[in-house]
mmCIF file of the N, C-alpha and C atoms, coordinates in Angstrom:
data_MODEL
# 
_entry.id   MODEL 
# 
loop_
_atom_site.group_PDB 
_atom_site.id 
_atom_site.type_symbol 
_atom_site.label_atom_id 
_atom_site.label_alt_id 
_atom_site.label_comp_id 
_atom_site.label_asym_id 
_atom_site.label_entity_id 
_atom_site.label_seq_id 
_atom_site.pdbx_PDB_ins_code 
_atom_site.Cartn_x 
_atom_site.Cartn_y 
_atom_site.Cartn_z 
_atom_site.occupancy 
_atom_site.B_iso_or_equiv 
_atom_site.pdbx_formal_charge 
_atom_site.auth_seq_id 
_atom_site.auth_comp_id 
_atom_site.auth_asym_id 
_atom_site.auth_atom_id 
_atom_site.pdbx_PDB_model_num 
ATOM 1   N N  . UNK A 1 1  ? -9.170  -1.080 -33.309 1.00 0.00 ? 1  UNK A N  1 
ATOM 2   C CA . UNK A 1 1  ? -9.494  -2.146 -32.342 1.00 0.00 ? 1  UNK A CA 1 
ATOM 3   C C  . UNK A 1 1  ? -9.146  -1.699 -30.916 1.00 0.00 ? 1  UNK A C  1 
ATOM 4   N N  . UNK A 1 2  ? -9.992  -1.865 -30.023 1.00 0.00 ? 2  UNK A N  1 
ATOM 5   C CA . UNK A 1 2  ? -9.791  -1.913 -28.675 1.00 0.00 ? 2  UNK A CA 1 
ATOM 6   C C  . UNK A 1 2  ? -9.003  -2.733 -27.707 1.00 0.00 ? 2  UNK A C  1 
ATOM 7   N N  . UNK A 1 3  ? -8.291  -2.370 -26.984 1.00 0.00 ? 3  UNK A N  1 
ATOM 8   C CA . UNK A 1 3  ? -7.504  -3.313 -26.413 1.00 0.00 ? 3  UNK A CA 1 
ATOM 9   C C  . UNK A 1 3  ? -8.128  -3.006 -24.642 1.00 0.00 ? 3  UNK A C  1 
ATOM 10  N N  . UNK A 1 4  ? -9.828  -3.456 -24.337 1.00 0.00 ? 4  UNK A N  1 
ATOM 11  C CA . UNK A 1 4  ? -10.145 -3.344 -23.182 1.00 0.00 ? 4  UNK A CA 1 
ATOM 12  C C  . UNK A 1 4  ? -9.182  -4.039 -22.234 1.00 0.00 ? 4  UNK A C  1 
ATOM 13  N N  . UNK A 1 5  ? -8.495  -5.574 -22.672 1.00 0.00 ? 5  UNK A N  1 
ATOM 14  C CA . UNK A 1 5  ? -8.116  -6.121 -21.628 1.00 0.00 ? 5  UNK A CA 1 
ATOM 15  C C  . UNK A 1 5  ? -6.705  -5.491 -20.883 1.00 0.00 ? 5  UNK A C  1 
ATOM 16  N N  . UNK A 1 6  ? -6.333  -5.142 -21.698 1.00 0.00 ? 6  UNK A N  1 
ATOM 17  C CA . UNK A 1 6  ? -4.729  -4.272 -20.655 1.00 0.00 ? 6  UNK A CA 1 
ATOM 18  C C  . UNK A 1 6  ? -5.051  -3.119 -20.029 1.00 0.00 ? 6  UNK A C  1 
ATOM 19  N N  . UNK A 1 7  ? -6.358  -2.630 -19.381 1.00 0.00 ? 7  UNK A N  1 
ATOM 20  C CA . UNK A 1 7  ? -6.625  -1.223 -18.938 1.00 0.00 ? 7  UNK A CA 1 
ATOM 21  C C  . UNK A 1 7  ? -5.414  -1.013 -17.742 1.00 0.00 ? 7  UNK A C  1 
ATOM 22  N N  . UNK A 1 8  ? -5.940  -1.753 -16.962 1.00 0.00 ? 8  UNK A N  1 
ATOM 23  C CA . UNK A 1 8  ? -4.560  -1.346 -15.243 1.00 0.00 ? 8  UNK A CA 1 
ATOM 24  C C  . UNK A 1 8  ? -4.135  -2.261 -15.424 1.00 0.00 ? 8  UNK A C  1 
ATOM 25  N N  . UNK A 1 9  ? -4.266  -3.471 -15.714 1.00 0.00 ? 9  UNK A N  1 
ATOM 26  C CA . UNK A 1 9  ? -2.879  -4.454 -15.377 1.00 0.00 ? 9  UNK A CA 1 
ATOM 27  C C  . UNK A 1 9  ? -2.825  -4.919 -14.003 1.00 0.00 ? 9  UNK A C  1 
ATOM 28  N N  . UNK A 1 10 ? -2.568  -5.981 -14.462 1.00 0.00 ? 10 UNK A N  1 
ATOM 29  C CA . UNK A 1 10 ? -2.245  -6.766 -12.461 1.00 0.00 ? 10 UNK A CA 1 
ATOM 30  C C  . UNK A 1 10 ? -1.025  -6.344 -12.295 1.00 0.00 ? 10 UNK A C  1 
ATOM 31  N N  . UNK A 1 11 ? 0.162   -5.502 -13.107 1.00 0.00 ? 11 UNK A N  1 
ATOM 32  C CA . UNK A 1 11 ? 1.519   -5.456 -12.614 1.00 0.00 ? 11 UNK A CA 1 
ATOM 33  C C  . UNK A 1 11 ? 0.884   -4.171 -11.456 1.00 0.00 ? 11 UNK A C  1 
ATOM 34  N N  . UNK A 1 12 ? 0.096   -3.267 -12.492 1.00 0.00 ? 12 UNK A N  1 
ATOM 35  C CA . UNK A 1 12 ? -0.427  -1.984 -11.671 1.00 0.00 ? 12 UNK A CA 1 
ATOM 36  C C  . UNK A 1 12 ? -0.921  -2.011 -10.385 1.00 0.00 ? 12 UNK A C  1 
ATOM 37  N N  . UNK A 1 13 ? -1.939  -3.347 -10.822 1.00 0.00 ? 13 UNK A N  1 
ATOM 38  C CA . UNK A 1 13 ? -2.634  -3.173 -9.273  1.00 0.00 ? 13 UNK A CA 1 
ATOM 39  C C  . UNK A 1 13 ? -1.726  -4.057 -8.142  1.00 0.00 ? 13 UNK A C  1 
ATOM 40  N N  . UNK A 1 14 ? -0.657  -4.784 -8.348  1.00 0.00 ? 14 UNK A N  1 
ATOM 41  C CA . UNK A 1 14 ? -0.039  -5.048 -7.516  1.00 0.00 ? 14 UNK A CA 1 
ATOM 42  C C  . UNK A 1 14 ? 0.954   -4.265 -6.988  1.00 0.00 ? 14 UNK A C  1 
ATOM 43  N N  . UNK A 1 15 ? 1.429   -3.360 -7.778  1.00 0.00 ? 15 UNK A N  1 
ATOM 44  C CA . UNK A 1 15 ? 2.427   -1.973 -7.143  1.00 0.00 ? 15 UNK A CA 1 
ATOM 45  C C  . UNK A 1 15 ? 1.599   -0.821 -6.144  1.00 0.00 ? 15 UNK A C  1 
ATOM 46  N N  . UNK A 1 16 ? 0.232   -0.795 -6.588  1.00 0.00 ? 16 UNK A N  1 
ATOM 47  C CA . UNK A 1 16 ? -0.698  -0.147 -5.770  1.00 0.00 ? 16 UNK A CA 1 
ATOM 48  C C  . UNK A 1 16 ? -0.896  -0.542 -4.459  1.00 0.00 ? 16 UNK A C  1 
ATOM 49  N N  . UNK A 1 17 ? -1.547  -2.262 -4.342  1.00 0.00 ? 17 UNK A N  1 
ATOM 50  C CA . UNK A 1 17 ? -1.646  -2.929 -3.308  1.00 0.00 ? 17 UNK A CA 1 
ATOM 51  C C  . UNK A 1 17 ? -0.115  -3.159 -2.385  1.00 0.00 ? 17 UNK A C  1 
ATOM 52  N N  . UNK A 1 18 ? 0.810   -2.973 -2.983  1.00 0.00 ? 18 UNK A N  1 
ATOM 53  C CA . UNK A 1 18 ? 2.010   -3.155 -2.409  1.00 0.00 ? 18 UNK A CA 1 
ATOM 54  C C  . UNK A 1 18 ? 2.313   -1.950 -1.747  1.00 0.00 ? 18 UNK A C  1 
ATOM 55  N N  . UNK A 1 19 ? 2.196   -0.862 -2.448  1.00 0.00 ? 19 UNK A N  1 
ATOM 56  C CA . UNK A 1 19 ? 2.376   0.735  -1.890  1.00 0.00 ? 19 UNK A CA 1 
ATOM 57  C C  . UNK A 1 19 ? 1.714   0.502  -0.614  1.00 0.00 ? 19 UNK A C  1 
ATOM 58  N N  . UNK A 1 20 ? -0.103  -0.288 -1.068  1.00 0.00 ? 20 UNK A N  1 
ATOM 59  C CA . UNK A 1 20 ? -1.044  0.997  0.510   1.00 0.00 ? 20 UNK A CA 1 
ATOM 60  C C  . UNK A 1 20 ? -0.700  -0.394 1.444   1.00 0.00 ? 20 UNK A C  1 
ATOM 61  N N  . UNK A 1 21 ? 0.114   -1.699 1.695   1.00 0.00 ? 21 UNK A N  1 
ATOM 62  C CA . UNK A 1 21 ? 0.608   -2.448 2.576   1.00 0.00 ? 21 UNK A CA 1 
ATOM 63  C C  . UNK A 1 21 ? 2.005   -1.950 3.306   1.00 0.00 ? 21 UNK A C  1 
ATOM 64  N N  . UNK A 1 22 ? 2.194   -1.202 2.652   1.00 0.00 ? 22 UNK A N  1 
ATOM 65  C CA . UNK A 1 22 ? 3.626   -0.391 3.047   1.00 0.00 ? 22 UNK A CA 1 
ATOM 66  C C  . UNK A 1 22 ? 3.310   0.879  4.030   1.00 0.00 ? 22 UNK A C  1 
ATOM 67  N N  . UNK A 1 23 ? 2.764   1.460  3.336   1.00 0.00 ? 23 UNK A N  1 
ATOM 68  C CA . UNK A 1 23 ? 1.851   2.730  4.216   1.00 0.00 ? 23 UNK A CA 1 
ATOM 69  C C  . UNK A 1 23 ? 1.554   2.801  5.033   1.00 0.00 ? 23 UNK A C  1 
ATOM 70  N N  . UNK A 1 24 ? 0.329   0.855  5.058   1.00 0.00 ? 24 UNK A N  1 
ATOM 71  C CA . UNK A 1 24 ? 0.045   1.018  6.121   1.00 0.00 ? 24 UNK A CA 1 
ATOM 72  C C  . UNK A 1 24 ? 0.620   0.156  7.362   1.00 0.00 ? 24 UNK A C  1 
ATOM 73  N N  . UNK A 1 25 ? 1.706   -0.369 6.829   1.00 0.00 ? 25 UNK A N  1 
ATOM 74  C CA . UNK A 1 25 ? 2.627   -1.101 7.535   1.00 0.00 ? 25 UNK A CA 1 
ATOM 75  C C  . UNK A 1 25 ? 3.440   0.186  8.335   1.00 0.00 ? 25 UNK A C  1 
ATOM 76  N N  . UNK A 1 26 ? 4.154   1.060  7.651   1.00 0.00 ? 26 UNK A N  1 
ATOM 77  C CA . UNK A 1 26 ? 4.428   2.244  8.468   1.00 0.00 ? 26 UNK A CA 1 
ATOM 78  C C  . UNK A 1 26 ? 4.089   2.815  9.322   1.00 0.00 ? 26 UNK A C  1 
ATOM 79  N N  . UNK A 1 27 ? 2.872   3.214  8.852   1.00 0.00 ? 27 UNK A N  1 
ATOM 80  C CA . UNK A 1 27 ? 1.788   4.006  9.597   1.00 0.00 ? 27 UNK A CA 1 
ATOM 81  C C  . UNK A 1 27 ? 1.597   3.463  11.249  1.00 0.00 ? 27 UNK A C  1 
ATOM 82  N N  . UNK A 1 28 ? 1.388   1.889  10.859  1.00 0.00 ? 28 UNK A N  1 
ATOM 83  C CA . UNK A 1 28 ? 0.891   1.178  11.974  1.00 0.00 ? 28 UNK A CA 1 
ATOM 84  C C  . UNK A 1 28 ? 2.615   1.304  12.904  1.00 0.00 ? 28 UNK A C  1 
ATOM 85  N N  . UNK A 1 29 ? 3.450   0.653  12.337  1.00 0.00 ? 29 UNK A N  1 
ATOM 86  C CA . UNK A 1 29 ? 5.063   1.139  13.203  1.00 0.00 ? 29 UNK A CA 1 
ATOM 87  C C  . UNK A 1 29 ? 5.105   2.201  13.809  1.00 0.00 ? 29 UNK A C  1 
ATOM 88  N N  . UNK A 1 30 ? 4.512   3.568  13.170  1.00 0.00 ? 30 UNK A N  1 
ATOM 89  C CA . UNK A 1 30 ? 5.009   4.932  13.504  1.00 0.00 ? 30 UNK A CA 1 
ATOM 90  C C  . UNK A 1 30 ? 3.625   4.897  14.917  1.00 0.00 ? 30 UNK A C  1 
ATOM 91  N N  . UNK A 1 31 ? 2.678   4.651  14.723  1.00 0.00 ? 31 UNK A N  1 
ATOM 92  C CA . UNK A 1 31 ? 1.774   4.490  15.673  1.00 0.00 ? 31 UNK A CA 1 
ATOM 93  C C  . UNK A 1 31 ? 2.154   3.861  16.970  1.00 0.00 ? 31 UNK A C  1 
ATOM 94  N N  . UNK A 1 32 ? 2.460   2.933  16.860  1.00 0.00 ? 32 UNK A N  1 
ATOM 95  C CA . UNK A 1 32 ? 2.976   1.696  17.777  1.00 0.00 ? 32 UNK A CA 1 
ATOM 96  C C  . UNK A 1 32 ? 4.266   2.591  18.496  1.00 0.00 ? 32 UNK A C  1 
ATOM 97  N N  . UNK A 1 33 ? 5.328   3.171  18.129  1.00 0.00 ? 33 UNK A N  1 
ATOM 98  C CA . UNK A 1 33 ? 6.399   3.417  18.513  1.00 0.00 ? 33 UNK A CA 1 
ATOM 99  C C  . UNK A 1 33 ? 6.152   4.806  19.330  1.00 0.00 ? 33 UNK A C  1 
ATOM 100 N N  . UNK A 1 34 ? 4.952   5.832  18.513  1.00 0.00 ? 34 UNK A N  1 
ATOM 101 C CA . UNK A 1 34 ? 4.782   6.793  19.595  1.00 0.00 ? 34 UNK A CA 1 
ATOM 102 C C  . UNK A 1 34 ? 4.073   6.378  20.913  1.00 0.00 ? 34 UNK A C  1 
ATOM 103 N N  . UNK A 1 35 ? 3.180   5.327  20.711  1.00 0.00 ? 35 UNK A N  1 
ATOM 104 C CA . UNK A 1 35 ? 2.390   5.161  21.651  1.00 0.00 ? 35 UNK A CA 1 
ATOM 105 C C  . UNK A 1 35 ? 3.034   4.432  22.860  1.00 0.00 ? 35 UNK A C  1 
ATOM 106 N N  . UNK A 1 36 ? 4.121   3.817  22.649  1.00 0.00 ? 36 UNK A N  1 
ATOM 107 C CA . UNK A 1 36 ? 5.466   3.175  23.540  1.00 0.00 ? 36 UNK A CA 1 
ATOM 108 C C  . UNK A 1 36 ? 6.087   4.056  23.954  1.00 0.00 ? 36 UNK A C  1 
ATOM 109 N N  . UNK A 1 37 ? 5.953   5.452  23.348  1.00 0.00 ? 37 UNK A N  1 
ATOM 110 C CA . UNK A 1 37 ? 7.050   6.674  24.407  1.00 0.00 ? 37 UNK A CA 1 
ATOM 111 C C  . UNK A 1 37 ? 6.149   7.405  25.442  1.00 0.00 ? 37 UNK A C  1 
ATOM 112 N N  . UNK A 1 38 ? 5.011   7.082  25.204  1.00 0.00 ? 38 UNK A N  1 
ATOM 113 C CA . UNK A 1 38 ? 3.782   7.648  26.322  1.00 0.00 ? 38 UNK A CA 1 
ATOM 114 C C  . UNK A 1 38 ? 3.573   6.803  27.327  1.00 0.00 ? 38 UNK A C  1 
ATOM 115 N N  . UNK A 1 39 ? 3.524   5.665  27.035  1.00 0.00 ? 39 UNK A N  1 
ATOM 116 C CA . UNK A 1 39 ? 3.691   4.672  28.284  1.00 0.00 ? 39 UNK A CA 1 
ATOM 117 C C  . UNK A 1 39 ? 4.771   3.853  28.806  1.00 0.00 ? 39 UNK A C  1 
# 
């Protein structure tokens, strides 16, 4: 028997979506903070 419904999991895709909000929460900080030492 197949068990299609547990393929990724919402635990999965919420550790994913949580990772690339982090990333790009960083990303956007590290951006922001160089661009404040140039001006």
């Amino acid at each position: 028997m197949r068990r299609g419904k547990e393929l990724p999991g919402p635990r999965a895709l919420g550790m994913a979506s949580s990772f690339l909000v982090v990333a790009a929460s960083s990303h956007a900080v590290w951006r922001t903070r160089h661009l404040g030492h140039h001006y």
